[in-house]
N, C-alpha and C positions, 0 to 999 in steps of 0.2 A: 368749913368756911361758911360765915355770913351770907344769907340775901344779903343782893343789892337793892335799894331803893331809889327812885328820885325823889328827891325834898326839897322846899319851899320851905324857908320862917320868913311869916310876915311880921316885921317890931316896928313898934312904936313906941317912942322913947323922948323923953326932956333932951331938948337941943344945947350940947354941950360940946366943950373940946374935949379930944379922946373917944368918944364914941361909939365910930367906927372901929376903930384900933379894939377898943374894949369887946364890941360883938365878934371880931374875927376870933380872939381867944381862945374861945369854947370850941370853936372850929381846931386850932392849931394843936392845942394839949393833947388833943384824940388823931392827931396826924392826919385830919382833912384838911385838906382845900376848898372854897368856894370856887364853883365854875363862872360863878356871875355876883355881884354885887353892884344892887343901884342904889341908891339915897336918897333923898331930896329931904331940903328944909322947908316947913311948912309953922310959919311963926315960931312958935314955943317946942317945934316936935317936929323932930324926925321920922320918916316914916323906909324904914330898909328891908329892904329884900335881899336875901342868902339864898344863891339856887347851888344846888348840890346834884349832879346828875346820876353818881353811884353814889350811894353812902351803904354801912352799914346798917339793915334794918334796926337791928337793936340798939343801934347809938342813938337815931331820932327823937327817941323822948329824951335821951341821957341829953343832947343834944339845947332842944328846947327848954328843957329843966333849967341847964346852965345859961343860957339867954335870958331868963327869965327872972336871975338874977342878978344880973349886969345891973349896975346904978344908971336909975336915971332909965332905967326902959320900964313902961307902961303896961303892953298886951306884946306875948307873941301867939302867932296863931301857926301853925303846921299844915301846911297843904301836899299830899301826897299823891300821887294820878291812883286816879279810881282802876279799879281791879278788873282787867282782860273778862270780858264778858262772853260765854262758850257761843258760836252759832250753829242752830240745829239748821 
């Protein structure tokens, strides 16, 4: 079995109809769920956040890959929480 991960994609993307619908996709085909989606229209561009709380690690990039080809989206960027740090 896969690590879990928590993942963040931050997109930004040409404000159009279908959109959203279009960014959930890449999510649905790989039998994720998003835990959280926010939106907001910002003139010409959307700016959406996908929070993922377990995902598969290795789907991440597959993940972001397929976002990044969605029409109409700009930048995705991947935020993962930084790595448990030992204390001595």
């Amino acid at each position: 079995m896969s690590d879990l991960v928590a993942a963040r994609f931050l997109v930004t993307a040409e404000a159009s109809p279908g959109l959203l619908s279009r960014l959930l996709q890449p999510l649905a085909k790989r039998d994720l769920t998003a835990d959280a989606v926010h939106a907001v229209r910002q003139g010409e561009e959307v700016h959406a956040e996908l929070v993922l709380d377990a995902m598969p690690a290795g789907m991440v990039h597959l993940v972001a890959g397929n976002l990044g080809q969605v029409f109409g989206v700009l930048s995705v960027e991947t935020v993962l929480p930084a790595p448990l740090r030992a204390v001595a």
